[in-house]
N, C-alpha and C positions, 0 to 999 in steps of 0.2 A: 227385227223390230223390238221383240222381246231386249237385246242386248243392248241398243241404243237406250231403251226408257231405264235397264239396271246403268247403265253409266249415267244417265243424268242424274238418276237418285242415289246414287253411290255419289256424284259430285256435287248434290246439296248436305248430304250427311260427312263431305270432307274427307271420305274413306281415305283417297291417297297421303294426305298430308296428314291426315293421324296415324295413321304407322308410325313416322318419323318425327310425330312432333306431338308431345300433350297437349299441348291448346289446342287442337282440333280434332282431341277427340275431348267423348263424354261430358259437353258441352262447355267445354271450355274455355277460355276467355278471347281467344285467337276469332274461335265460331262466333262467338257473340257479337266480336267487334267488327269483322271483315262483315261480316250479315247484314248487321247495323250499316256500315257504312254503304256497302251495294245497295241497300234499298232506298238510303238518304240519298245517293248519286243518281241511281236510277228516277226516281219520284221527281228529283231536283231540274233534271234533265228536260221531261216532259213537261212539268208544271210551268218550266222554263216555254217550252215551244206552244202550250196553249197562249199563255199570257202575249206571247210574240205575236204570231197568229192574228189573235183578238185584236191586237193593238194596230197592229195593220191594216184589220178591216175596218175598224172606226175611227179612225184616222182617215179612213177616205182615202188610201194609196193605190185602191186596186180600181181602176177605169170599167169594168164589171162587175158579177157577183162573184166571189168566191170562188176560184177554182178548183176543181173535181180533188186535183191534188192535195190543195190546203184543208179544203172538206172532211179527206180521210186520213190527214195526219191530225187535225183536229180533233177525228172522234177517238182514232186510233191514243192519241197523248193521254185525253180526257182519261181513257180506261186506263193505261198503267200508271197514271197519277193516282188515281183510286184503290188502284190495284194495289200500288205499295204502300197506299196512306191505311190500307186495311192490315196489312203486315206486321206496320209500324206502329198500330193504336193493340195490336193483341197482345205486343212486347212490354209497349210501354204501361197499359192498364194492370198486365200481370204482374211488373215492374215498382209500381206504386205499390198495389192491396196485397200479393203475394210473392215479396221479395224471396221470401224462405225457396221458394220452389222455382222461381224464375230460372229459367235454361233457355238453350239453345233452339227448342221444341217449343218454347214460344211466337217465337216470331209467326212458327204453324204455317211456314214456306215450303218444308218437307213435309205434310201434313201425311201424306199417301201417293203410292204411284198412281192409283184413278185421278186426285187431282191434280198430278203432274200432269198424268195425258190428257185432263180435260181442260186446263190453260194454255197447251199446244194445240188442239183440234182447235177451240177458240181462234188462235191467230192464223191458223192454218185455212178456218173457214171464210176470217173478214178479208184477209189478201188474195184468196182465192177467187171469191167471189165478188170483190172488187176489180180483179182482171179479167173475168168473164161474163158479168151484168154490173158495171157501173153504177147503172141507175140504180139497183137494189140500195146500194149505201146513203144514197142523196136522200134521205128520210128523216126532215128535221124533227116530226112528230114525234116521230117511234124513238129517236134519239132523245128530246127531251122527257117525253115518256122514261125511257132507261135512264137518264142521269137522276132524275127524281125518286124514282122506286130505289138506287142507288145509296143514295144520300139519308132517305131514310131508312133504310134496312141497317146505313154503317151506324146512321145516330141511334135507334135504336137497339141495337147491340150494343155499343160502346155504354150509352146510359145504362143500358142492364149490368155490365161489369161493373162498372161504376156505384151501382144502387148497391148490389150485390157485394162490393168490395171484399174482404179476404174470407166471403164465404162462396166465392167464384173459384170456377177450378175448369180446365180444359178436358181435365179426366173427368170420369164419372165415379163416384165415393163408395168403394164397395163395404167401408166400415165408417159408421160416423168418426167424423174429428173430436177430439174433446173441442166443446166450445163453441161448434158449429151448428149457426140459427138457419131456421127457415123463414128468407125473408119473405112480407107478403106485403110490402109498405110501394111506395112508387110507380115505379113500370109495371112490378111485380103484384100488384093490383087486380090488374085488367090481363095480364098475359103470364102463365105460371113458367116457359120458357118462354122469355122474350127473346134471349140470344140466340137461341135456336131459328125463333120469326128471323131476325132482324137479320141471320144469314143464309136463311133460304131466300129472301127477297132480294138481295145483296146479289148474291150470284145470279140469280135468274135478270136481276134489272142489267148488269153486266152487259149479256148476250144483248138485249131490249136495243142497250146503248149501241153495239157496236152495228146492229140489225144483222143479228146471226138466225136465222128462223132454224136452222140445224140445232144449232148450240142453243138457244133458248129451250126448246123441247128435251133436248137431253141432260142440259143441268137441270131443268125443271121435275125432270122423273130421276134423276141420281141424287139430287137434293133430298126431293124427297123418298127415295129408299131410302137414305139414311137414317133421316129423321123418322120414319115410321117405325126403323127399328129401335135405335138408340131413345127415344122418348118414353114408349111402353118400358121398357127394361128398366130405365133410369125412374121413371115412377114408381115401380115395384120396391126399387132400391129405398125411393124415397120413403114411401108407407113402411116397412121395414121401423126405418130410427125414426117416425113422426108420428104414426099410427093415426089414427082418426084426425087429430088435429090436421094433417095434410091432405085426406079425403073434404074434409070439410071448407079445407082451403080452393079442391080445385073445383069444387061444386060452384063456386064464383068468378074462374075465370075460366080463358079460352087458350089452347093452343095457337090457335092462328094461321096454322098449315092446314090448308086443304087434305079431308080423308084422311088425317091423321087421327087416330081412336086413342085412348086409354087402355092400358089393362087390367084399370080399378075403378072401381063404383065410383066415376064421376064425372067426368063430360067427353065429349068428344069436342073436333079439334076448333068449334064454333064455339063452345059452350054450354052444349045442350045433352042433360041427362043421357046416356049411351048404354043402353042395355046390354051388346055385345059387351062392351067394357065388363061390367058387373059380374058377366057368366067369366071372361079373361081373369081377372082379378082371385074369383072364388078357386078356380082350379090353381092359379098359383100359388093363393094362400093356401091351399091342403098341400101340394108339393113343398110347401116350404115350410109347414107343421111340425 
């Protein structure tokens, strides 16, 4: 098992053909562009077989409703159209505001082997569980449910890179940049990560769509491990180069992730003053004295 998930990720990162060839490795223009193009084919494909679909059905072609089959190629399409239109907008936003650093690592398709194996459990759960309870998938609810938490989790991400523009970054900034602001204007108002929100809801509305009850619950808690860790550390970082002006920043807004805390004097993940936070903060600030 272990060796099938190192060759998928050895075959998103191009291992074999960068041996022999510079464009595919260290993000070279080879990567870029075959990347690009799989996601455009791919995306093109399904948005293709939604649109078909749809047009079938209100057109009035089918003498019944919908068939179980068209149902699940339906929802099934919906999701990798989404899937790769979320690919293609982390490329292309880094593309615009942060050409200097734009790579290969953008597209953020090789993000990590967890979320290699949790896009494969995904498909592995809706087909599975489409050939042994049916009916689980026929759930127009929970499906518009999921394309909606969807659509807003990507638009608000996308706007936050966008508000954010070339003070956006996938990494987290362990030295300030010259130059580099703390935006508090827009999205960034009301949510001090909003691209963090916008893809914790994103991946959990995902499962919602495909009506994964497995994979809902387990992106739902690896989402947010993540974020519970990377957020507190990234704050630290932040107060570091902001010092009070960015305390006083997040005492106005909210995280937006569920039980996610601070680890400085200033809200938790609703918005509300966080004492634990306070006591976090104080012991980092002495270790970092």
């Amino acid at each position: 098992m272990n060796k099938a998930l190192d060759r998928i990720q050895s075959a998103l990162n191009y291992q074999s053909t960068g041996k022999w060839n510079p464009q595919f490795r260290n993000s070279g223009s080879g990567m870029m562009g075959t990347t690009g193009y799989l996601i455009g084919l791919c995306g093109g494909i399904h948005i293709g077989m939604v649109s078909m679909i749809l047009l079938v059905y209100m057109a009035g072609l089918l003498d019944q409703e919908m068939p179980a089959l068209l149902v699940n190629l339906l929802h099934w399409s919906t999701y990798v159209a989404l899937l790769c239109t979320f690919h293609f907008l982390e490329f292309f936003s880094t593309a615009i505001w942060q050409p200097k650093v734009l790579s290969y690592d953008s597209f953020i398709v090789n993000h990590s082997q967890n979320y290699t194996i949790a896009v494969i459990a995904s498909a592995v759960e809706y087909w599975l569980e489409d050939y042994l309870f049916p009916n689980m998938k026929h759930n127009p609810c929970a499906a518009w449910v999921g394309l909606t938490v969807v659509l807003a989790g990507q638009a608000i991400r996308t706007a936050a890179m966008w508000t954010c523009k070339e003070n956006f970054a996938h990494q987290i900034m362990h030295q300030r940049i010259e130059g580099h602001q703390l935006v508090t204007h827009g999205i960034y108002k009301y949510l001090r990560h909003p691209s963090y929100f916008g893809w914790f809801y994103w991946s959990v509305g995902t499962q919602v769509l495909l009506c994964n009850p497995i994979s809902v619950v387990l992106y739902a808690y690896a989402s947010w491990s993540f974020f519970n860790s990377r957020i507190p550390y990234e704050e630290e970082t932040l107060v570091q180069f902001y010092a009070q002006e960015y305390i006083d920043y997040c005492r106005g807004t909210a995280i937006g992730i569920p039980f996610v805390t601070s680890a400085i004097p200033c809200t938790s993940s609703s918005g509300s003053v966080s004492s634990s936070g306070n006591r976090g903060y104080q012991e980092v600030h002495r270790e970092n004295s």
